[in-house]
Structures are given as C-alpha cells and as structure tokens.
N, C-alpha and C positions, 0 to 999 in steps of 0.2 A: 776662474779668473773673472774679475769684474770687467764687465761693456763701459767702455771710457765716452763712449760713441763719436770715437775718431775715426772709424774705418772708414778708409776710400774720400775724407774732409782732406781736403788740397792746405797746405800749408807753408807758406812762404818764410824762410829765415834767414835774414840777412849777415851777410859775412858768415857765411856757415863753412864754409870748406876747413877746416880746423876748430881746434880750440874747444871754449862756449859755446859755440853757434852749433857747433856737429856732433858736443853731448846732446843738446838738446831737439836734433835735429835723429839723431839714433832713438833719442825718448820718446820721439812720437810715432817715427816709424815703425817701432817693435808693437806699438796699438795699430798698425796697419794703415796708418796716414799716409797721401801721397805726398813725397818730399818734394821741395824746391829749394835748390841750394844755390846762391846766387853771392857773390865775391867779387871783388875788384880782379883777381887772380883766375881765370875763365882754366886752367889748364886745373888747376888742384881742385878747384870747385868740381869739374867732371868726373876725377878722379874720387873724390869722396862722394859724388852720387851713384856713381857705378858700383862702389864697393858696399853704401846702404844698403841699394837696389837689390846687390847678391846678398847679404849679409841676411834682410829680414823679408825678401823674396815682395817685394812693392817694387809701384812704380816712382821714378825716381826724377825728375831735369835740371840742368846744371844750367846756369845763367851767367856771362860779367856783368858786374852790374857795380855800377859809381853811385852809393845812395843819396850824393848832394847834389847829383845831376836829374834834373825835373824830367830830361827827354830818356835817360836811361833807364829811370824809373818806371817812364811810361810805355817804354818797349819793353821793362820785361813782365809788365800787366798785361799787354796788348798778347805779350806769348803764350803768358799763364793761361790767360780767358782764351784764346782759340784753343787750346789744348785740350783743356780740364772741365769750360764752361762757368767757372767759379774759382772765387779763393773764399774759402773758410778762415783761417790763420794766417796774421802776420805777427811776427816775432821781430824787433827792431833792434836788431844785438849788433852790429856793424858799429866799431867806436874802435878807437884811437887813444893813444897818450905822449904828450909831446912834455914832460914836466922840465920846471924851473922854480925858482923862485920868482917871488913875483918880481922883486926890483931888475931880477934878472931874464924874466920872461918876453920873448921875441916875441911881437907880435902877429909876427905869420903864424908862429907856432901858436898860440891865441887866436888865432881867425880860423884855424886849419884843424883843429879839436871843436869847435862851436859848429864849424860847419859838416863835419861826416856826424858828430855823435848827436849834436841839438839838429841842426835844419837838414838832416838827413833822414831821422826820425819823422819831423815833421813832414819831409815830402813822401815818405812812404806813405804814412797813416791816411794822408790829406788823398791820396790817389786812391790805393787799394779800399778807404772810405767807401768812395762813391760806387763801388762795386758791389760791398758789402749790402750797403743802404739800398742797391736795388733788390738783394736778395732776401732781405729785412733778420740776417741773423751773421755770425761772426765774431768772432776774438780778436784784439792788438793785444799784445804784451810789450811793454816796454823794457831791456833790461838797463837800469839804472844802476847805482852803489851808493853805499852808503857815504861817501865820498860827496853825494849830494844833499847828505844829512846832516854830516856833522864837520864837513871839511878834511883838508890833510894838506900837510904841509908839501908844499913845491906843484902841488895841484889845482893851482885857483882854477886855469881852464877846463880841466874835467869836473873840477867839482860845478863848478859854473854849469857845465855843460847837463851833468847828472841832475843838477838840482830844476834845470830847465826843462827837463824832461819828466821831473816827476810832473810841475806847473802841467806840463801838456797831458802828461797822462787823466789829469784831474777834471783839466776842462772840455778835455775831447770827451770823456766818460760820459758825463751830464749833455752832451750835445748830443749823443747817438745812444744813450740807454732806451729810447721809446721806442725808437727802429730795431732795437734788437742785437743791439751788437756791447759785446763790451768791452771796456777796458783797463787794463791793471797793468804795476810795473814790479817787477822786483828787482830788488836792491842788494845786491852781492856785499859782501864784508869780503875777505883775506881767502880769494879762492886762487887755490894753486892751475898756473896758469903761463903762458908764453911771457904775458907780463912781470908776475912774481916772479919767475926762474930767476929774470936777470938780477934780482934784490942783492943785495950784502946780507952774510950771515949777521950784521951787526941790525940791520932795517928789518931782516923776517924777524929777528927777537923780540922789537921794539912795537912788531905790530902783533905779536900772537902775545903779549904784552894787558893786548888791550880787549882779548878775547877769551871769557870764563870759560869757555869749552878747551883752553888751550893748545886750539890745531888747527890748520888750513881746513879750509872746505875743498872739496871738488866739486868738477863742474859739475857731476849727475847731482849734487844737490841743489845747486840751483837749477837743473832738467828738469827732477821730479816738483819743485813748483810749478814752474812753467809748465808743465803736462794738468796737473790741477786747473790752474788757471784756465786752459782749453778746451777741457774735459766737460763732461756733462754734468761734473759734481760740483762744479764751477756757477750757474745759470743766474744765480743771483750774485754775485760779486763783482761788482764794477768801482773804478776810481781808487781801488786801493793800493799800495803798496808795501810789499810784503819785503821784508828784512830776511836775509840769509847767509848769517851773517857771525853764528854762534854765540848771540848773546851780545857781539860789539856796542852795538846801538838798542839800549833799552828803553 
C-alpha cells in the first residue's frame, strides 16, 4: 500500500457527521489520520466519531460547531490546537440548500445559503489559516459543484454561493502558496446524497440527462479526490478545481 503521508496529520471536516462530509472523513481516516468531525448537530457528530474511531482504530473528536459563527469557529480551533498541537487539513464541506426560483426566492433563504456555504468557508480557512501559516505547511479543500460553473435552475443562491467559493479557493491559494500550504476545491456534479434522495423521478432524469457517464456519483468519489488533494501526491497542486462530476462540465 502506498504512504499517502496522512498518518497521525489532524484533519478538520466540517459538517461531517453524515453524508459527504463522513465519506470523506472515513477516506482519510482508513490512511490513519486523526479525524475531527464537527456539525451544527453535537449528538450525531459524536456518534460518527466514535464509530470511525472503532471502525479504523484512530483517534477521533466530535465538535458543535456553527461554521458562520467567528466565536464557534474559534473554540473549536482553540480545542483542536490543545489537543493535537496542530491542524494539518481543513475540508470546508458544511453547506446547505434552500432552492427557489429566483422571482420566487426569499431572501433569508438567499442570506442563509451565502452565509453557512460562502462566509462559513471563509471564516474557517481565515482562522485555521493563521495556524497553518505558523506551522508553514497544510491543506484547505474547498468542496464546491458544479453548480458554481455552470448554474442550475432554482439555484441562484447556491450556485452564487459555489461559484464564491471557488473565487476564494483561487485567491487564498496565491496568498499562502510560499508558506506552504495549499489550496484546491472540488466541485461535485450529480452525487447521490441526502440532497438528491429527495428529487423527482422526473429531476434525477433531467439531470443524469446531462452526464455522459450516465449515473450518480457517490460520495467516496468525491472522498478519493479529496484524499489526493491532502496527500503527499498532492505537493504541488494549489488553486485548482477539480470537477467530479462524470463528464457534466467539460
């Protein structure tokens, strides 16, 4: 087996207690990374770090943690660093979808996607940053979709949101590539998920429709990017964003 050289690298993933967050959060722990699994939902986050923890025999801490709130953010840095002494990886997967059309789109629901998926990203990277930077090395992955590439209908504020996320993945890379840290986003196409479940047979047609591979992705395919990305096989790849997406967006 190939040395990914994540053994014992402290890894932060936000909104992990399910879903995305907890493929990707099993992908790094089966390389022996220490998991941090942090959720608005403090009871399932525990419960899915305990069972990584047994699962691939690492250590594991469950966090609540509001990623649009600056003071939550910074308690649960303040945890991680007494704990561990470091964070190596942040993964900024924590997002929301409130769709509408636009003419019909509420604007809380528009303030309330901007603010967990855009300025939640933002106050993680900007915090766990300045930790990185003293340590002069480190990963962010942003997970974005393609959604911020090409749009989708009843989506402006995620796509908004996505496509604001890539902009941040772009300019944070270029500010912290000489300190050693990098950054990259991937970008999901049609992954089967909490979100897809609830589609119309008539909406998953429309959208595998639009995918040459014609079939949902799973989450461990965009895991095993994300594991890339963090990896040691990763060292020079900053700024980029990687589509996984079957082909959607060429």
């Amino acid at each position: 087996m190939m040395d990914l050289g994540l053994q014992d690298k402290i890894a932060l993933i936000t909104g992990s207690a399910r879903g995305l967050g907890r493929a990707i959060a099993e992908k790094l722990a089966a390389e022996k990374a220490k998991i941090v699994i942090t959720d608005i939902n403090d009871a399932l986050a525990a419960a899915t770090a305990e069972e990584i923890s047994k699962k691939y025999r690492i250590e594991t801490l469950a966090l609540k943690h509001d990623v649009a709130s600056e003071e939550s953010t910074k308690e649960v840095i303040k945890t991680i660093v007494n704990k561990f002494t470091r964070i190596d990886t942040l993964v900024n997967n924590a997002g929301i979808t409130r769709d509408a059309r636009l003419m019909m789109m509420k604007q809380t629901d528009w303030d309330l996607v901007l603010r967990i998926n855009l300025t939640g990203a933002f106050i993680c990277s900007k915090l766990v940053s300045k930790q990185m930077l003293k340590q002069n090395s480190g990963s962010i992955v942003n997970i974005a979709s393609v959604s911020g590439l090409m749009g989708n209908i009843g989506q402006a504020n995620y796509s908004a949101s996505k496509a604001g996320l890539i902009g941040l993945t772009k300019t944070t890379a270029r500010e912290m590539a000489e300190r050693g840290v990098n950054v990259n986003a991937v970008a999901p196409g049609f992954i089967q998920s909490d979100m897809t479940h609830v589609l119309s047979v008539e909406a998953t047609d429309k959208l595998l429709a639009q995918v040459p591979m014609n079939r949902p992705g799973k989450p461990e395919d965009v895991a095993d990017v994300v594991l890339f990305l963090v990896s040691d096989l990763a060292k020079y790849v900053t700024g980029q964003v990687i589509n996984v997406d079957g082909g959607m967006v060429m």
